[in-house]
MILUMMAR-244457 format. One record per residue (C-alpha): x, y, z; residue number from 0. Coordinates in nm, 3 decimals, always signed. Example, Ala and Ser with C-alpha at 12.3 -4.5 7.8 and 13.67 -1.06 7.14 Angstrom:
<atoms>
{atom {+1.230; -0.450; +0.780}; 0}
{atom {+1.367; -0.106; +0.714}; 1}
</atoms>
This chain:
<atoms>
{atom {+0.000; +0.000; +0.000}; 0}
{atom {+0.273; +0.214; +0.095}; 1}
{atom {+0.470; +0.178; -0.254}; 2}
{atom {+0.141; +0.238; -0.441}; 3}
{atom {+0.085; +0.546; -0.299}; 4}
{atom {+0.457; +0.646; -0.318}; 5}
{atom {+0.392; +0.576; -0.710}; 6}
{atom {+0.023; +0.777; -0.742}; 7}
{atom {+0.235; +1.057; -0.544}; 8}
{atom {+0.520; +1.058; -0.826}; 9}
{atom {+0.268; +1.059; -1.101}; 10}
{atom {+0.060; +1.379; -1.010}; 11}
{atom {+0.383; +1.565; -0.899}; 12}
{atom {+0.487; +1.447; -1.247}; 13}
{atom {+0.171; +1.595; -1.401}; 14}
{atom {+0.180; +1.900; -1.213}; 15}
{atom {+0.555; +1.941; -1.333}; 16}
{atom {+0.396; +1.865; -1.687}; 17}
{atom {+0.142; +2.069; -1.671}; 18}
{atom {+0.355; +2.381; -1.546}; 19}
{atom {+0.604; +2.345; -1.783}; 20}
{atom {+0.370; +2.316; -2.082}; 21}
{atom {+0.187; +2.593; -1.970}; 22}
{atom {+0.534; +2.804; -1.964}; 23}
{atom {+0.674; +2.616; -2.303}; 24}
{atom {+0.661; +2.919; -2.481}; 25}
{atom {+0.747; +3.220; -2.236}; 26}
{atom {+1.039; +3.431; -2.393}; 27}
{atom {+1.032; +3.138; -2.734}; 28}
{atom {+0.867; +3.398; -2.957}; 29}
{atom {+1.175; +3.671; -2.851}; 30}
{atom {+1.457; +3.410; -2.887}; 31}
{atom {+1.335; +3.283; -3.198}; 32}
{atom {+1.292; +3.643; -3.334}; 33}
{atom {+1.660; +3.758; -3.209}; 34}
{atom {+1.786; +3.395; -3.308}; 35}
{atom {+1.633; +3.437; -3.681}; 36}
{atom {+1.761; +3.795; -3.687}; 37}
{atom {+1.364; +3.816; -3.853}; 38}
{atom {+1.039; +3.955; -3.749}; 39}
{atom {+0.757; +3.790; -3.916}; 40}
{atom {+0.505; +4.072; -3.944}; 41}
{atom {+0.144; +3.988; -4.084}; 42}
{atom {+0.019; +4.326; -4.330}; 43}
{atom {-0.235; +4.345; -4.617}; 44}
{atom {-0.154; +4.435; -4.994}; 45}
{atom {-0.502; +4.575; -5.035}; 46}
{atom {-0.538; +4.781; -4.691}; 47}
{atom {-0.470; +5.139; -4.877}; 48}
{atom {-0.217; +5.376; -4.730}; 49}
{atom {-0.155; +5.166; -4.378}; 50}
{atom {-0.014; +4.888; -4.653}; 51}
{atom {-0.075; +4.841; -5.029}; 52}
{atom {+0.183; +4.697; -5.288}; 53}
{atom {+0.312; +5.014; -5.469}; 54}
{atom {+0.385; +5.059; -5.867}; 55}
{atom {+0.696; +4.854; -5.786}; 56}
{atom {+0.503; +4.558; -5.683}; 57}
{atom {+0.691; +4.594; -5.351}; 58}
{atom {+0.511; +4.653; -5.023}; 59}
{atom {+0.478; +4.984; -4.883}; 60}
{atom {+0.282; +5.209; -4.639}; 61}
{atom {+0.271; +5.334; -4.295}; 62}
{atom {+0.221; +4.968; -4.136}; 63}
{atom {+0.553; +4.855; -4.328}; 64}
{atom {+0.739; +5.171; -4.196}; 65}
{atom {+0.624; +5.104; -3.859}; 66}
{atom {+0.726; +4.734; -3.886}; 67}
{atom {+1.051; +4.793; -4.031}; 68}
{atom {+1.165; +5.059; -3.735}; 69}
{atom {+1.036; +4.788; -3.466}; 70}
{atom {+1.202; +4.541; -3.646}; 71}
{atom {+1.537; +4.813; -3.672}; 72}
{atom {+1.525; +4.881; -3.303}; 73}
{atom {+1.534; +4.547; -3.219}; 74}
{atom {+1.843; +4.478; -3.421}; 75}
{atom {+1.677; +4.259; -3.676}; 76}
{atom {+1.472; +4.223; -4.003}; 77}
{atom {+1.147; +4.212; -4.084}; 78}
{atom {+0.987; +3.990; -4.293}; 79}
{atom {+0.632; +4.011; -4.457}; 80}
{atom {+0.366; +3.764; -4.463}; 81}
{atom {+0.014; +3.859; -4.636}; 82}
{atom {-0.286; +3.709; -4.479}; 83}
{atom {-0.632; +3.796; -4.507}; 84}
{atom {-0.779; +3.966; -4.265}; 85}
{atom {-1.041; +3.752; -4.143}; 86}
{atom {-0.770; +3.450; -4.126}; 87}
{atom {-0.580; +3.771; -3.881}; 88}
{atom {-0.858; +3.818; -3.671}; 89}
{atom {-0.940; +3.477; -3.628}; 90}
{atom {-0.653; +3.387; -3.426}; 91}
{atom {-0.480; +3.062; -3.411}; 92}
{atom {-0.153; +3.190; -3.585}; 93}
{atom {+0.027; +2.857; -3.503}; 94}
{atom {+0.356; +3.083; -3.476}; 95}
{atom {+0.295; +3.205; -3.892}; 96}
{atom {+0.404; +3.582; -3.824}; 97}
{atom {+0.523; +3.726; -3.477}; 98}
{atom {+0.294; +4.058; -3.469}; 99}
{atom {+0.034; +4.181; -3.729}; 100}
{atom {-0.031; +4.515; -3.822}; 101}
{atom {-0.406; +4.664; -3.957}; 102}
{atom {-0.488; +4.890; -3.688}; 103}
{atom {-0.628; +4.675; -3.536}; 104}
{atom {-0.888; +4.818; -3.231}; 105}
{atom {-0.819; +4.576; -2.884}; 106}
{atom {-1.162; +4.503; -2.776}; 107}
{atom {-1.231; +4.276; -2.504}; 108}
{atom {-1.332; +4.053; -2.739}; 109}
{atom {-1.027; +4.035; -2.920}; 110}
{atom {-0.811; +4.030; -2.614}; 111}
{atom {-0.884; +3.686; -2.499}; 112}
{atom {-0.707; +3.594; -2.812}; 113}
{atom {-0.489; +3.871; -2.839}; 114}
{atom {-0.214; +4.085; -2.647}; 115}
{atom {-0.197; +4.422; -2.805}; 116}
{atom {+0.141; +4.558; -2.634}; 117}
{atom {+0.123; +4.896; -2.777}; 118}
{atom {-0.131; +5.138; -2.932}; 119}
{atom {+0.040; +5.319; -3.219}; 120}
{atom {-0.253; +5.509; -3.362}; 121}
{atom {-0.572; +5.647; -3.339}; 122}
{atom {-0.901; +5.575; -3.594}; 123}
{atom {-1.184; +5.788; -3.668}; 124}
{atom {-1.479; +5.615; -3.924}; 125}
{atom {-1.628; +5.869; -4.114}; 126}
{atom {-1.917; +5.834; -4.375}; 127}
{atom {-1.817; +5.879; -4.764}; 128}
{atom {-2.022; +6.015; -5.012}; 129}
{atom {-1.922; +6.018; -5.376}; 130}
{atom {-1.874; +6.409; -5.447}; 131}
{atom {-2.174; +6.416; -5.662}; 132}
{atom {-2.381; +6.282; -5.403}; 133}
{atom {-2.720; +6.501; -5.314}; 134}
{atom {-2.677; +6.398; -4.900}; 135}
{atom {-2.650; +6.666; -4.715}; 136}
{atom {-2.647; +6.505; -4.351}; 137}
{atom {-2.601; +6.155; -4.198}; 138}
{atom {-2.990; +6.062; -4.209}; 139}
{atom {-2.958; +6.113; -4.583}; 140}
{atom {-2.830; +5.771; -4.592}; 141}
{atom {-3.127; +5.593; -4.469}; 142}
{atom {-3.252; +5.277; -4.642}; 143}
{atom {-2.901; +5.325; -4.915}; 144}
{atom {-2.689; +5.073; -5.009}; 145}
{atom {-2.334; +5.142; -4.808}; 146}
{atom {-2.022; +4.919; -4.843}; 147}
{atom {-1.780; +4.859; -4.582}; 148}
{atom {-1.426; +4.614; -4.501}; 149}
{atom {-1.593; +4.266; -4.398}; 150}
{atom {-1.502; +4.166; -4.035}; 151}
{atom {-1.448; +4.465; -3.913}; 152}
{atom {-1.592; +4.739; -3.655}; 153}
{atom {-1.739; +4.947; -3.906}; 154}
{atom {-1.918; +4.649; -4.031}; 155}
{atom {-2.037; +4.633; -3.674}; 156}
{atom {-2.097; +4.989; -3.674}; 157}
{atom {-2.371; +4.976; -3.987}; 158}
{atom {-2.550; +4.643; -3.856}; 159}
{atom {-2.569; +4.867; -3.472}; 160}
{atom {-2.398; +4.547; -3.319}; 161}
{atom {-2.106; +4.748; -3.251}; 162}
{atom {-1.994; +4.750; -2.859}; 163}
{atom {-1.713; +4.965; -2.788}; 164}
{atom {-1.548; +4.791; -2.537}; 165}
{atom {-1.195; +4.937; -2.558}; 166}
{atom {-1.087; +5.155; -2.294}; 167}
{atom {-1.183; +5.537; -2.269}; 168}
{atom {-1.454; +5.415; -2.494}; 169}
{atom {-1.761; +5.662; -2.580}; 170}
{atom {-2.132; +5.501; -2.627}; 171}
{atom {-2.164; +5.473; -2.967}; 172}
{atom {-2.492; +5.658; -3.151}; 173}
{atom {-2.651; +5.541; -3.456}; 174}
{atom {-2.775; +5.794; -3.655}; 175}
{atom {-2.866; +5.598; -4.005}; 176}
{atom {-2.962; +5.273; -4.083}; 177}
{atom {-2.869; +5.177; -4.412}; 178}
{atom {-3.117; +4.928; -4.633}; 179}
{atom {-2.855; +4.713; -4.766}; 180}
{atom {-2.488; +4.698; -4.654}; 181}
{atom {-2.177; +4.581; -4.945}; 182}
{atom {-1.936; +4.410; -4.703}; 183}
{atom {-1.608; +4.330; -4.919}; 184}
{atom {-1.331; +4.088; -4.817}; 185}
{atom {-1.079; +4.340; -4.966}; 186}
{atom {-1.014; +4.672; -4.859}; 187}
{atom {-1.010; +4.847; -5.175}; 188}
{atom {-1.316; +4.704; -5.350}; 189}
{atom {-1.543; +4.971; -5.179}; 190}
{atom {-1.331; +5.290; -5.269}; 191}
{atom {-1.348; +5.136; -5.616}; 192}
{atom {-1.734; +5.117; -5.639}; 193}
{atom {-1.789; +5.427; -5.492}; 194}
{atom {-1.581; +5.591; -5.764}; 195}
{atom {-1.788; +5.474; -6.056}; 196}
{atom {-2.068; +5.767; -5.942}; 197}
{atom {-2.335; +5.825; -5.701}; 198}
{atom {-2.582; +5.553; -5.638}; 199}
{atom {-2.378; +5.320; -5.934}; 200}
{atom {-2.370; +5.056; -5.700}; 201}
{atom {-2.266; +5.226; -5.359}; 202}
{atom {-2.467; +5.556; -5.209}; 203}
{atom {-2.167; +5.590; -4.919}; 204}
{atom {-1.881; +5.337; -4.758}; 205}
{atom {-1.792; +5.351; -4.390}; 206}
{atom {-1.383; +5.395; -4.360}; 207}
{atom {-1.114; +5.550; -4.147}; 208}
{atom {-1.062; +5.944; -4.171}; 209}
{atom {-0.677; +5.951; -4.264}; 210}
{atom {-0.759; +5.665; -4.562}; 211}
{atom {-1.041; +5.947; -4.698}; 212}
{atom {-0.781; +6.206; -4.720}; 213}
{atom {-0.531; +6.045; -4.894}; 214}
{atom {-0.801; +5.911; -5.140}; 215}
{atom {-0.905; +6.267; -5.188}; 216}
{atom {-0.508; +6.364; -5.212}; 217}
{atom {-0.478; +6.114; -5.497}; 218}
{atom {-0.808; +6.214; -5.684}; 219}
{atom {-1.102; +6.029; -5.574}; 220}
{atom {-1.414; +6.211; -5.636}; 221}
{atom {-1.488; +6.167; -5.241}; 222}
{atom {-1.664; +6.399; -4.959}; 223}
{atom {-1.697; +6.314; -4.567}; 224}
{atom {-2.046; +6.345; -4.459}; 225}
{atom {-2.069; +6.522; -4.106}; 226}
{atom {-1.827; +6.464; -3.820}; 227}
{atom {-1.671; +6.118; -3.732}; 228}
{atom {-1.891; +5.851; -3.662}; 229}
{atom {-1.681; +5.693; -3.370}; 230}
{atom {-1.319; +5.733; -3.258}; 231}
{atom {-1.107; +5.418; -3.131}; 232}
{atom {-0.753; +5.337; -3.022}; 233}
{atom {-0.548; +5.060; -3.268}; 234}
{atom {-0.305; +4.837; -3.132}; 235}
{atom {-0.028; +4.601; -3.277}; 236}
{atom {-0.148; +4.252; -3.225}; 237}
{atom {+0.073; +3.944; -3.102}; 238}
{atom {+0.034; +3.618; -2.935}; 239}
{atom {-0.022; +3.603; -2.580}; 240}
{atom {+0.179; +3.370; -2.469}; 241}
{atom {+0.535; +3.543; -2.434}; 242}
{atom {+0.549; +3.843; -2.185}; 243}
{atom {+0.897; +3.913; -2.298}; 244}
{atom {+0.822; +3.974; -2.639}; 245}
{atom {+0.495; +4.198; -2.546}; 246}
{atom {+0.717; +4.387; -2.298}; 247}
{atom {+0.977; +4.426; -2.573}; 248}
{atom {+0.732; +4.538; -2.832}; 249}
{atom {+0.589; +4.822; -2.582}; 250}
{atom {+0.926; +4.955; -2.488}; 251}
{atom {+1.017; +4.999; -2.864}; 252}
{atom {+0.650; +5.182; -2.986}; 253}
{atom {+0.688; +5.411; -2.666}; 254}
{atom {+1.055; +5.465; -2.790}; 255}
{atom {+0.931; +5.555; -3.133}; 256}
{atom {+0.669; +5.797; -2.998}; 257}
{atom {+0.929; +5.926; -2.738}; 258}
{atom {+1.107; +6.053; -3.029}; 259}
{atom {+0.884; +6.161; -3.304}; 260}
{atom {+0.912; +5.897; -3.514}; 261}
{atom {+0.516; +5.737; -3.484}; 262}
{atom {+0.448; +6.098; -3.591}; 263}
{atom {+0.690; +6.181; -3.858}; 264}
{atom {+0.568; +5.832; -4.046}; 265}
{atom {+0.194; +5.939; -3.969}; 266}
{atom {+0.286; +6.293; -4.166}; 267}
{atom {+0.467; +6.096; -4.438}; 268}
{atom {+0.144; +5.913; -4.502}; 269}
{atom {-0.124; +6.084; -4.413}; 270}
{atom {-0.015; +6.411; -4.416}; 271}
{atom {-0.148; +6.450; -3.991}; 272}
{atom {-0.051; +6.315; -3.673}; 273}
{atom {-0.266; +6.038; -3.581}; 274}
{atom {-0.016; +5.905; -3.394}; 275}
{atom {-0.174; +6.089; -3.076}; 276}
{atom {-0.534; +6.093; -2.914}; 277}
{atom {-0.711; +6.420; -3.008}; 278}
</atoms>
């Protein structure tokens, strides 16, 4: 009796040893892999406009890839693109495919139980766009229209009034239209592209970020905001939660960059304003 419970005693301090160490199998992995590589894998879009687009070079290029490549510079190492879709982003379960991803993405409650979002490196505000020939005069113009919107996303939320802002210093969120049919595209740039074809073609408005509208404007698209931002939210680079190291690494570079004006010299570069900052 005595041996037997000698043995059961071995096995569960065995488990617990098991358990512990399994549970800890990847603390500081994702930073010694990264510094061991000399890479950071960084997840971006090639259709997500200014924040990352391929240019006329076929190269990648944008404010997400600047921002990557001085994280990745910083931490004395390169960085090295993958191109996911968004949804396959969002739904978690990288399986160690890219280190952090970029895509502004907003860290909502929801998102941080897959999620850690070490640092916020800019600030959103969706707008409502009208083609420039477009008759609406105010928000409630846009009642019963056809509107098209990035699918998975908040501002998909935001036009089906499912959206719950649940990031911190968030404001309660007012719907004032209801659109009668919503255009959610799995590409970022398929909306912009509708809308250009004229008023009421096949879009009456999209739902995008403020800083994407004035760069399309900047490069010639017949566009107009209608009133004043719909709803204003943080956006956060997003990594695995599993190594602290890495997270703590990741924050002490982005408050670094902000520290000393770089965040907002690469937010002028590309969007010709600091959105770098809360305002």
């Amino acid at each position: 009796m005595k041996k037997f419970t000698i043995w059961i005693a071995a096995a569960v301090s065995l488990a617990v040893v098991w358990a512990a160490s399994s549970a800890t199998a990847y603390a500081g992995a994702v930073l010694d892999n990264v510094l061991a590589t000399k890479t950071l894998k960084v997840a971006v879009g090639t259709d997500w406009g200014v924040a990352s687009h391929l240019n006329d070079k076929g190269e990648l290029d944008g404010f997400d890839v600047d921002v990557a490549e001085s994280i990745a510079e910083q931490m004395g190492v390169q960085a090295q693109f993958v191109t996911p879709s968004w949804e396959l982003i969002v739904a978690g379960n990288w399986q160690h495919r890219w280190d952090i991803a970029m895509g502004h993405m907003v860290p909502t409650n929801a998102r941080a139980e897959k999620f850690a979002f070490p640092a916020t490196y800019f600030y959103q505000r969706a707008v409502l766009v009208v083609h420039k020939d477009s008759n609406a005069t105010k928000l409630a113009d846009l009642n019963g229209k056809t509107v098209g919107v990035l699918a998975a996303t908040l501002d998909e939320d935001y036009l089906r009034h499912t959206l719950t802002p649940d990031w911190a210093g968030a404001q309660p969120i007012e719907y004032r239209f209801t659109p009668g049919k919503i255009e959610a595209y799995p590409t970022y740039d398929v909306a912009p592209a509708n809308l250009r074809l004229g008023d009421g073609v096949r879009l009456d408005a999209l739902i995008q970020s403020q800083e994407a509208l004035r760069s399309e404007i900047k490069s010639g698209y017949p566009f107009k905001q209608l009133g004043d931002p719909l709803y204003s939210m943080p956006c956060a680079i997003a990594s695995s939660r599993e190594d602290k190291e890495f997270n703590d690494k990741i924050s002490t570079v982005i408050k670094k960059m902000k520290d000393d004006g770089t965040l907002t010299k690469l937010s002028i570069k590309w969007y010709g304003a600091d959105f770098s900052v809360e305002k």
